[in-house]
N, C-alpha and C positions, 0 to 999 in steps of 0.2 A: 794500590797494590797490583803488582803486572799479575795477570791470570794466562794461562797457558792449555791448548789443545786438553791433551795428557788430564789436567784437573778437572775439567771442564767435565766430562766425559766422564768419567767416575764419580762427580757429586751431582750424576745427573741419573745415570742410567747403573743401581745397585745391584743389580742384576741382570746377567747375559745369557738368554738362550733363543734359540729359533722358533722364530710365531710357525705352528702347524693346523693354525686355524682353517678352515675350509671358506674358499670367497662364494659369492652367488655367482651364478653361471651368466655370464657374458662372454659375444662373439669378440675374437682376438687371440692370439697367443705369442708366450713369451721365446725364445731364440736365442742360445750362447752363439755369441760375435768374438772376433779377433780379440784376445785380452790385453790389455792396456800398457806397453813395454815396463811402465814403470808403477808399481803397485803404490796406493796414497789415498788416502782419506780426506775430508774436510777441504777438497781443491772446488774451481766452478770450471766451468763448463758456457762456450759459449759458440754459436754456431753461426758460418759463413759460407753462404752455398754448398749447402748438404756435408762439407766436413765438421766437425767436431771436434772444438778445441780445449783441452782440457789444461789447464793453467794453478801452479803454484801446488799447497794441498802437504800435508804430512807425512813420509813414508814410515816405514817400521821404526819403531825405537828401540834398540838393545837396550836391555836390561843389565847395565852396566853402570858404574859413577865415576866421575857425574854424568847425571844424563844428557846425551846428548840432544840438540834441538834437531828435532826431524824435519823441520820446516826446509820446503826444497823450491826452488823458482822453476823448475821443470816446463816447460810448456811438448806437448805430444798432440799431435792433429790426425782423427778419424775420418776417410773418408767413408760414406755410409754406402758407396754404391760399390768400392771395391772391397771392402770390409778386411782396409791396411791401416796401417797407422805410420808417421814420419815423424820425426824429432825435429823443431824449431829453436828458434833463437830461444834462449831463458828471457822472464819477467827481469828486471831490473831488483826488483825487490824481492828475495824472497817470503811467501807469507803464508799462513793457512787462516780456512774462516775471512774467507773473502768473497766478493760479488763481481762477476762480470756481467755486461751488456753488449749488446753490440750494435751501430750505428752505419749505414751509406758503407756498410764494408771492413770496416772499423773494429776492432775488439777493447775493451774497456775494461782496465781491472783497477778498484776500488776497496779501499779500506786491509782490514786481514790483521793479522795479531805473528810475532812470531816471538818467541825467549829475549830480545831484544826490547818488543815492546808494542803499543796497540798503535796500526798506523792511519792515518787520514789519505795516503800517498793515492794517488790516481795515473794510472801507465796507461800506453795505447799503443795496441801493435796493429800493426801493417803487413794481412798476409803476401800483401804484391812484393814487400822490397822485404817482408822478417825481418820487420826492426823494432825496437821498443822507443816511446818518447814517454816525458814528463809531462803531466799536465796541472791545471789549477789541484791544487788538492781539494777534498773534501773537507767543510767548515769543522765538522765532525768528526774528530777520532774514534772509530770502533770495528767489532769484529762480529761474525756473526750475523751479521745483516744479509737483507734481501734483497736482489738487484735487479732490473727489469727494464726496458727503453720500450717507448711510446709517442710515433710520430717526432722521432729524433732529438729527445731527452730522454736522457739515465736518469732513473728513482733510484734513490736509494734510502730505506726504508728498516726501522728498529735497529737491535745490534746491544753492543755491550760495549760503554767506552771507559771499562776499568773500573768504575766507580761504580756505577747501575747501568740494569737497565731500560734503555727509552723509546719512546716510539718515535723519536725524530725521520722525517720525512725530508728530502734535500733534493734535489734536481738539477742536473750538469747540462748545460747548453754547449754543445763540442764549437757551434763557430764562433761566440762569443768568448770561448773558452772562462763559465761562471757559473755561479753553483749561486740558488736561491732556496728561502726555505718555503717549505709549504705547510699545510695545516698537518698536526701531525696523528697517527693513526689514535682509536681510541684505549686501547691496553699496550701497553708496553711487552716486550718481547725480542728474544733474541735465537739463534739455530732455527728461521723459521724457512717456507720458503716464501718463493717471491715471484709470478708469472705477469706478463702482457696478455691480455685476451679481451675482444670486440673495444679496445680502447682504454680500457680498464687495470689499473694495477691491481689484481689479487693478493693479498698478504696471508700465508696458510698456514695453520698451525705454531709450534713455536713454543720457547720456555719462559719461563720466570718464576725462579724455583720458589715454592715445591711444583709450583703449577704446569704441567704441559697442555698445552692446550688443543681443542679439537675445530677452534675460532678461524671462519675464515672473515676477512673483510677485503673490500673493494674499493680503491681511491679513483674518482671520477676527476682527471686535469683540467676538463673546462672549469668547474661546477669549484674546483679546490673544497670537494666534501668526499667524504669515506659513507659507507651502507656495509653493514651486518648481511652476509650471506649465510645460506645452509653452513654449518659446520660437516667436517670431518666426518666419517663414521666412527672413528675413534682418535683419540688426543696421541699427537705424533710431534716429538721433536728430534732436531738434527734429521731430516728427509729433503729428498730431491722431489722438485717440482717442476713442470712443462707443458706447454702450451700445443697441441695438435689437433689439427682437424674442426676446432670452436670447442673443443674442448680441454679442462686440465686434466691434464695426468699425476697421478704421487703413488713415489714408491720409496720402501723403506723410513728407518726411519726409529725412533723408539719411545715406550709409553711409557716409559718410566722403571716399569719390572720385565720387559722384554723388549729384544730385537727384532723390527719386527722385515716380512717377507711380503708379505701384503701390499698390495697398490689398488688404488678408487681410482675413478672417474669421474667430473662433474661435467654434469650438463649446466649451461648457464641461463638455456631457458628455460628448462624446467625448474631448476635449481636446487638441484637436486644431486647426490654422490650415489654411486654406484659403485660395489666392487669389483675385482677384475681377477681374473686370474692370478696368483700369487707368484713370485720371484722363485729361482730354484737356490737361492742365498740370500738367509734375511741377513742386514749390514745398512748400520744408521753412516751419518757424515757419506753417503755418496755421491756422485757427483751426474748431473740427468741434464737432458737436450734432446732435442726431435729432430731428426733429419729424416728426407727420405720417406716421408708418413711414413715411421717409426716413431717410439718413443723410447729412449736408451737412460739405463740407471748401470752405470760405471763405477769400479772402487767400492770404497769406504772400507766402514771396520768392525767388528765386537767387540772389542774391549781398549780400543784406544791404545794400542800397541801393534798388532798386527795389523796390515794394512792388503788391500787385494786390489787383483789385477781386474779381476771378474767383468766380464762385458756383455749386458742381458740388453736385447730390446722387444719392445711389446709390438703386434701390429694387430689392430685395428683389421676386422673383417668387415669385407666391403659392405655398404648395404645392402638389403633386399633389392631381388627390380621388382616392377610393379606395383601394383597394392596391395595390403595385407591380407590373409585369406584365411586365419586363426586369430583367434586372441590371443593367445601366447604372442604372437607379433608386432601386439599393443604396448606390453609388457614395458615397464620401467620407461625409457626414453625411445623405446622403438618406432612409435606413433610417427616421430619426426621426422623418419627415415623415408615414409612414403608422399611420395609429390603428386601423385594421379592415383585416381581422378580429381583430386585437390587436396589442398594441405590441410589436415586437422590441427583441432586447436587445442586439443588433451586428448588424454588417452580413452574417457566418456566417449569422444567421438568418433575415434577410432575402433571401438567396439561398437560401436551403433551401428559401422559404416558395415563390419562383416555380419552384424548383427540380421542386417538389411538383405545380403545373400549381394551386394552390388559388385 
């Protein structure tokens, strides 16, 4: 049975309103950006020297019949230093609930679902010439997946291939142009997300109804084994996730009885989440990418009908200079931020060290 955006969305998340929860105080703040020409939820996002390319995705649906398929092939490119946006060639396909990566310059789009049907299709555009090609498809039909590239292979990781479901793991070789399977993650899930960081696929949160999950896991490519990370601070599905600085970022997103405004941080050497300053619009299915040491959460929607333009990015305050000269400084993952007189190796140490008066 084909499944679409629109249901998905509704037998997920039974109620809609804005998270007004209070985050723990970390340096960084959020910034409305240029908003997005074309308003659309459940699109990706994928980034090529600091622009922003935001790809495929659902706009509004009239509340008419029959109803129409909102699924749009749009592509819209941000750049982050002029903070404009340009309209490119459309995807070939259009889809929503789809993954892209990007490779050597490349943009990569995989998988997606539209009123037509759940596809395996694999496109690659070309911001030098704005063109789109065909490539191997993916072994796997589904939507909802997580996409990620490492050392120049595309993961592409869970999803929904209409029937259930699975945690299939699949990896696209662009010069061989071939796709192999890997070991695959250990829960199955789908609206999860999906980051690169220090080598590592992270796979974050996610559904499998009734369950949303607060589960993160890490697939290591040498190794072809996955490891259980700190979870979430709270279970988030349909959320954008990004990779900045050694760190993830996640914002938006929904728990099931709310939408949520809210975004963490992970540190991956402490391993440990942190909250962050919260979104000025909660809105799940959005679409997130880093340019610019920024981190941007684009789109999405509350109720799987209206769709938004909204363009927020977070930045990251610089670190401290010097060494720390408070405990408050130690604080959460702050310890790591000081190099001299030498690096500590927890935050015990880091209190010892002002502890000392050095």
């Amino acid at each position: 049975m084909k499944r679409y955006l629109v249901r998905i969305g509704l037998s997920i998340f039974c109620a809609f309103f804005a998270a007004t929860t209070s985050s723990l105080a970390q340096s960084g703040s959020w910034s409305i950006r240029a908003p997005m020409p074309t308003a659309r939820s459940a699109f990706a996002i994928g980034e090529i020297n600091g622009v922003l390319y935001a790809v495929g995705g659902a706009r509004d649906r009239p509340n008419i019949q029959p109803l129409p398929d909102p699924t749009i092939a749009v592509v819209e490119a941000y750049d982050s230093a002029t903070d404009t946006w340009t309209t490119k060639a459309p995807m070939p396909t259009p889809r929503t609930n789809l993954g892209v990566g990007v490779i050597n310059g490349i943009l990569y789009a995989v998988g997606g679902q539209s009123q037509s049907g759940i596809y395996n299709t694999l496109e690659a555009y070309d911001p030098i010439t704005d063109s789109w090609s065909t490539k191997a498809p993916m072994p796997t039909p589904r939507y909802g997946l997580g996409v990620a590239t490492i050392n120049g292979i595309l993961y592409a990781v869970g999803g929904h291939n209409g029937s259930s479901i699975v945690p299939t793991l699949e990896a696209y070789e662009p010069i061989t142009n071939t796709w192999t399977t890997k070991t695959p993650m250990a829960t199955p899930r789908y609206l999860l997300g999906a980051a690169a960081l220090n080598g590592q696929l992270y796979v974050v949160g996610g559904v499998n109804q009734p369950t949303i999950y607060a589960l993160v896991e890490a697939f290591d490519p040498p190794s072809n084994t996955w490891a259980t990370k700190a979870p979430l601070l709270g279970p988030r599905g349909a959320l954008g996730v990004s990779a900045l600085g050694g760190h993830l970022y996640v914002g938006g997103g929904g728990d099931g009885f709310i939408v949520l405004a809210s975004a963490e941080a992970y540190d991956p050497i402490a391993n440990a989440w942190q909250a962050i300053p919260s979104m000025s619009m909660a809105r799940y299915y959005p679409g997130t990418g880093s340019a610019g040491g920024s981190f941007y959460v684009i789109g999405g929607t509350t109720d799987d009908i209206n769709a938004f333009s909204v363009n927020e990015k977070f930045t990251p305050a610089p670190p401290p200079v010097g060494p720390p000269t408070t405990k408050e400084q130690c604080k959460n993952a702050g310890w790591q931020t000081f190099d001299t007189p030498r690096k500590f190796k927890n935050q015990g140490d880091c209190i010892q060290f002002v502890n000392a008066g050095k």
